[in-house]
C-alpha positions as CSV (number, residue, x, y, z in Angstrom):
1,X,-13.1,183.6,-48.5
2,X,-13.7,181.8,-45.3
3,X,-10.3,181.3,-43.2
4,X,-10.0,176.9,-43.3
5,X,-13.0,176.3,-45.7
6,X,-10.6,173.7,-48.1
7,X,-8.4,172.6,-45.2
8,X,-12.1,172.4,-42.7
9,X,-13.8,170.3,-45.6
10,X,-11.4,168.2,-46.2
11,X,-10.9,167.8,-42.5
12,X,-14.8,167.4,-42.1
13,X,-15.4,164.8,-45.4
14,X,-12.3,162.4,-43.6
15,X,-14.1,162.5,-40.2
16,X,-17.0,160.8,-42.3
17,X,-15.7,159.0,-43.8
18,X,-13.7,157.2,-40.5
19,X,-17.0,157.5,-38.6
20,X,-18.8,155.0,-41.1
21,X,-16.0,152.8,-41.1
22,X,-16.0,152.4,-37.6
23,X,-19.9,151.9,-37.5
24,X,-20.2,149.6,-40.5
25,X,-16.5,147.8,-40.9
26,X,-15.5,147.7,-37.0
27,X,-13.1,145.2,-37.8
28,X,-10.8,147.6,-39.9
29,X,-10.1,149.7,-36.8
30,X,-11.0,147.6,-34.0
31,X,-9.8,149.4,-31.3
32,X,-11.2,152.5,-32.3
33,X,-14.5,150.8,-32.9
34,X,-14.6,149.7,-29.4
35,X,-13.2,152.9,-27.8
36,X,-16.4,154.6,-29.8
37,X,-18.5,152.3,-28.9
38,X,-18.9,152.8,-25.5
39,X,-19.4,156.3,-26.5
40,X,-23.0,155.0,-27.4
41,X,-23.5,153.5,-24.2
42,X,-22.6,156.3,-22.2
43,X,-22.6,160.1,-23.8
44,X,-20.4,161.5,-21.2
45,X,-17.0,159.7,-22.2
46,X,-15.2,158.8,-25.7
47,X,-16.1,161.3,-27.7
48,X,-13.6,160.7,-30.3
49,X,-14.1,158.8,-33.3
50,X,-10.8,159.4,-35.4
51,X,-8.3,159.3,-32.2
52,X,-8.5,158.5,-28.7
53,X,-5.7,161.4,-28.3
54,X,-8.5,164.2,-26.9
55,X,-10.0,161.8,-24.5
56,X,-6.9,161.1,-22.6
57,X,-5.6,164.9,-22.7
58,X,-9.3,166.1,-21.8
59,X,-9.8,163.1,-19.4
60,X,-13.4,161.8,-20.8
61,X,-12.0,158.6,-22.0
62,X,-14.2,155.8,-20.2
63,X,-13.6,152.1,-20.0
64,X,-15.4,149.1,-20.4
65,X,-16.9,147.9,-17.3
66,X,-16.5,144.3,-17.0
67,X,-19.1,142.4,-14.9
């Protein structure tokens, strides 16, 4: 048996599932949509999709730069 395969697919089908939420119903989790977001507009910072708790401890959470 593989060590975490229920507990890692499980883990793997709710990332998903949150990441097409965010994409398609923003609104449901609008600060997370945002925070992700800017993910797409730069690939060095916010890489998380279901938290923004690994950003800040990793320090690659990016902000919005206002203009």
């Amino acid at each position: 048996m593989i060590a975490g395969g229920p507990g890692f697919g499980a883990g793997a089908a709710a990332y998903v599932v949150v990441h097409a939420v965010v994409h398609k119903r923003g609104r449901w989790l609008p600060s997370l949509a945002a925070h992700h977001k800017l993910h797409h507009n730069d690939p060095t910072v916010n890489f998380g999709v279901t938290t923004t708790l690994l950003d800040r401890l990793m320090g690659t959470i990016g902000v919005e730069k206002r203009e």
